[in-house]
N, C-alpha and C positions, 0 to 999 in steps of 0.2 A: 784193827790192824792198820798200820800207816802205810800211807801211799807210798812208793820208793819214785824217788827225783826223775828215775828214766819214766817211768809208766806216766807220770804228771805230763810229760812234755808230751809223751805220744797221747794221750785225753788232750792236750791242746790242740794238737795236727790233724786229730780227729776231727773236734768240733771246727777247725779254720777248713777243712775240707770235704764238711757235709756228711763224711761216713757218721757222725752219732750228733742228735742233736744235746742242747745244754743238760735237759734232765739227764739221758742217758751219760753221758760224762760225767754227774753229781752222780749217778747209782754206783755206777762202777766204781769212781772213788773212794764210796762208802760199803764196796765189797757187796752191793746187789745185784750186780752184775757182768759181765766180764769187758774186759776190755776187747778191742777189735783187732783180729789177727789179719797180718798180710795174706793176701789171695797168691795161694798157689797159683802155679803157669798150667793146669789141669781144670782149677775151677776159673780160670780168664777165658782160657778155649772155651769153656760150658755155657757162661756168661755170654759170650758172643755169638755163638750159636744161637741160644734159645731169645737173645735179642732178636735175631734175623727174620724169626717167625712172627715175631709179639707185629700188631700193627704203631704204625707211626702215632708218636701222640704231639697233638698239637702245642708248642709250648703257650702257657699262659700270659698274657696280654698282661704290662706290669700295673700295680693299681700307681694311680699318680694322684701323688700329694696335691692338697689346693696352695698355688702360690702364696708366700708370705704376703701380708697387707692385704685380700682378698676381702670383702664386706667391711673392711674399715672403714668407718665415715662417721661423721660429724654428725651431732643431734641435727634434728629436723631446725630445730629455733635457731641454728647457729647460724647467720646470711654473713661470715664474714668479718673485720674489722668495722668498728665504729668511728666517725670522722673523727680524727686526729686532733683536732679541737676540743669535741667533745670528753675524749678522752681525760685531757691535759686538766679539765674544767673541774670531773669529780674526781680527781688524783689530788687535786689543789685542795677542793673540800676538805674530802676524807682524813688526810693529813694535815691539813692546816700550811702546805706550802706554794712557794711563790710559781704562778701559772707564765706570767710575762715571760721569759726566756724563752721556755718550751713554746710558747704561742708562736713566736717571732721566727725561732728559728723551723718550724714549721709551715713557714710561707716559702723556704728555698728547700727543700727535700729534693735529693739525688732521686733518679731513675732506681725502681725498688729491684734490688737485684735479682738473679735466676734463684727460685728456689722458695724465696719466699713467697707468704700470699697475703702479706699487707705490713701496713706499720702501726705498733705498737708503741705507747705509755707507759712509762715505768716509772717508780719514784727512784732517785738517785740512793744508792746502796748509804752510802757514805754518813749523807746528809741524811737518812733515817736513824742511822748510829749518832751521828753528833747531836741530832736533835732527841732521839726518844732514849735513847744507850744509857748503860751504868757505866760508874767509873769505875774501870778495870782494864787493864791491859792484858789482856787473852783477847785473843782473835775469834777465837769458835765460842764462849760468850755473848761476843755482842751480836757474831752471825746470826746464835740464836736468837738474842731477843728482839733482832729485826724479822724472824722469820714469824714468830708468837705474836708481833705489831700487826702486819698484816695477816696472819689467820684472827688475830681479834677482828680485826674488822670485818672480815667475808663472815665471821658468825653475826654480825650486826645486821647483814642481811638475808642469811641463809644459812642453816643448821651444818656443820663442820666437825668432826670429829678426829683430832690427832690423835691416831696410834702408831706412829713411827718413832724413833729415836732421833733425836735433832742432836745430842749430848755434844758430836766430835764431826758433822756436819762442817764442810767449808767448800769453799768453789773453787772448782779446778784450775790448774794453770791456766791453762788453753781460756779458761772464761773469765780468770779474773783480769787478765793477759786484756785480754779484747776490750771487758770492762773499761780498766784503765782508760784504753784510747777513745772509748764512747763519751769518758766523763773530760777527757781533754777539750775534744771538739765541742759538745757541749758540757758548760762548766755551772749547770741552773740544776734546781732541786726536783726537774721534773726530767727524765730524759727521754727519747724517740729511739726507739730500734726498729729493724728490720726482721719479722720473724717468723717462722709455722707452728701452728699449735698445735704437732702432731704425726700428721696424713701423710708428709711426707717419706717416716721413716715408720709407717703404722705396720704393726703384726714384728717389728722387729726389737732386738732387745737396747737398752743404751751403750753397751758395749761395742754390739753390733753397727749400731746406728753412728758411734762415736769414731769407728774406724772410717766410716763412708762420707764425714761429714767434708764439706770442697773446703779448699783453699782459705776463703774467709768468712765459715761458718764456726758458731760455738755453742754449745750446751748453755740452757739457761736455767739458773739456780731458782730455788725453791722462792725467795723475795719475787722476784721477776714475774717467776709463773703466777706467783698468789695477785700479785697486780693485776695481771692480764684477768685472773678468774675475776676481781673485785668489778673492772668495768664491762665484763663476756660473761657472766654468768649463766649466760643460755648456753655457753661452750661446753659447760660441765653438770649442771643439776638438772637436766630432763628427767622428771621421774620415770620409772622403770629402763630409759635409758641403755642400751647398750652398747655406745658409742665409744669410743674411742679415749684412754684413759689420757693423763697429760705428765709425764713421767719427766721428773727435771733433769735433765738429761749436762745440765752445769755442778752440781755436787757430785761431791767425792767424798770417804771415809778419810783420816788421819795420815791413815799411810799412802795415801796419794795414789789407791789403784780403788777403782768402783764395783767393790766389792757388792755393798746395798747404796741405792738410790732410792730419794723418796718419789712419789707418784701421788699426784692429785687423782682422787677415780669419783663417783658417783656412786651409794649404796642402791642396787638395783632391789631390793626384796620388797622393798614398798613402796604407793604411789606420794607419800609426800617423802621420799628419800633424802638422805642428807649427804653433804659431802665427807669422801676419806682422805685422810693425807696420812700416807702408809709407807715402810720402811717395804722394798721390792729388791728381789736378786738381780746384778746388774746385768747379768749371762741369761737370763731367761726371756723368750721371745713367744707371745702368745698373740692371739687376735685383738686384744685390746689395746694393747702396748702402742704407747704414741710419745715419745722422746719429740721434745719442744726444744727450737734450738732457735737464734740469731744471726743474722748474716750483716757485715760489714762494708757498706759501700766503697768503690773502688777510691772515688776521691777523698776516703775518709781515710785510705793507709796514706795517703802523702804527706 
C-alpha cells in the first residue's frame, strides 16, 4: 500500500528529531510498522514523572574524528628537492633539450615563497608539444601526447601503470593562467617553479584543497607532476609505501569543473610495487590525498 504525502513528511520529522531511527522509518513505510503518534498531555505528565525517579545519566563524551592530513607524510627516501641544477641537467638529457637558460636563470631565484618547500624543474609544456606533438590542432590531443611523453619515460626507469582516462584531460584556467606567466619570464625549454608535492593539502580532496589554494598558488597538471616524479622518484615508488599520493591538482575534465582528476599513487601490495596514474573523484578526501600545486613569486606578477 503507498505511503500518503502527509505520513512521508511526518517519517521525515521523525527521523530529523530522533523519535524513530532510519530503519524504523523504512519499516513503517513499508507498512512493518507504525508510524509515531503525538504524546498525549496524560502520557508527558507520565514521562516526567517516572523521569524524576530514573537516576541521572552521564551524557557520553563525543568520539572525535582524527584531523584531516593527520599521518600524512612523505616516503622515508624523500629528504626534499634536489639542487636545482641537477635538476635542469637530467630534464635536458631525458628530453634532449637546451639546459643554458634554466641554468642561468637559476643563479637569480626570488625568495621561495610561503607555502612552498622548494624549487622545482619542469620541462616547458609548449616546447614538449612543438618538439614531440602531432600535427593536429585539438588542444586535449596534444595535452595528451605530452602527458604519454613523460609517462614513457618515468617507465624507462620504473614500472608505471596508466589507468586513468587522459581522452578530454586539459589544465585549468587558474593553471594554464599562471603557466603562461612562468613561460613569459622564463621563455627556455626548461622552466623553475615554486612548489609542494603534497603535504601541504594532505588527507584533503583537490577540490577541497583548490578552494584554499592563496592568492598566487595553482594546481599543477599531470606533465609537471610526471617531471617532478622523473627527477624525485624516491617521492613516489617506496615499495610497500604508504605515503602520501600526488594528485594533480592542475587538470580538469572538458567542461571546466573537476569532476575526475588524475593522481600519481604507488601500488602498495608488493615489495617491488609499480607506479599508478589513476583517474580519482575530485570531492573525495582520504589520508593519502596529496594535491601538488605551484606558487608564483611576488616579483614575478610585475
Amino acid at each position: 500500500m503507498a505511503i500518503k504525502s502527509g505520513q512521508l513528511l511526518k517519517l521525515f520529522e521523525s527521523v530529523y528529531s530522533g523519535q524513530l531511527s532510519p530503519q524504523k522509518a523504512l519499516d513503517a513505510a513499508l507498512g512493518k510498522d507504525q508510524l509515531p503518534t503525538e504524546p498525549t498531555k496524560r502520557q508527558t505528565k507520565k514521562t516526567k514523572a517516572s523521569s524524576k525517579n530514573k537516576p541521572a545519566v552521564k551524557p557520553k563524551k563525543p568520539v572525535k574524528e582524527p584531523a584531516v592530513g593527520v599521518g600524512c607524510v612523505y616516503p622515508a627516501a624523500y629528504q626534499g628537492p634536489k639542487s636545482i641544477a641537477e635538476q635542469i641537467q637530467k630534464l635536458a638529457k631525458i628530453f634532449q633539450l637546451d639546459p643554458e637558460p634554466a641554468l642561468k636563470f637559476a643563479k637569480k631565484l626570488p625568495p621561495l615563497p610561503a607555502g612552498a618547500e622548494g624549487w622545482f624543474a619542469v620541462p616547458s609544456l609548449e616546447v614538449l608539444i612543438i618538439k614531440y606533438g602531432q600535427d593536429s590542432d585539438n588542444a586535449a590531443r596534444k595535452y595528451r601526447r605530452a602527458i604519454r611523453l613523460v609517462q614513457d619515460k618515468i617507465m624507462l626507469e620504473w614500472p608505471l601503470s596508466s589507468q586513468g582516462s587522459m581522452l578530454e584531460l586539459r589544465l585549468s584556467e587558474r593553471t594554464k593562467k599562471e603557466a603562461e606567466l612562468i613561460a613569459k619570464v622564463q621563455p627556455g625549454d626548461i622552466q623553475i617553479i615554486a612548489a609542494q608535492l603534497g603535504i601541504r593539502y594532505g588527507g584533503k580532496s583537490v577540490a577541497e584543497a583548490s578552494e584554499q589554494f592563496a592568492a598566487n598558488e595553482f594546481g599543477l597538471g599531470s606533465v609537471a607532476v610526471g617531471a617532478i616524479i622523473l627527477t624525485h622518484l624516491e617521492r613516489i615508488n617506496e615499495p610497500g609505501s604508504t605515503a602520501l599520493h600526488m594528485n594533480c591538482a592542475g587538470d580538469e575534465d572538458p567542461c571546466g569543473k573537476l569532476i575526475c582528476v588524475p593522481l600519481y599513487m604507488p601500488d602498495n601490495r608488493f615489495d617491488d610495487s609499480e607506479i599508478f596514474y589513476i583517474s580519482h573523484i575530485n570531492f573525495d578526501r582520504y589520508v593519502a590525498s596529496g594535491p601538488v600545486s605551484g606558487f608564483i613569486p611576488p616579483t614575478w606578477e610585475k
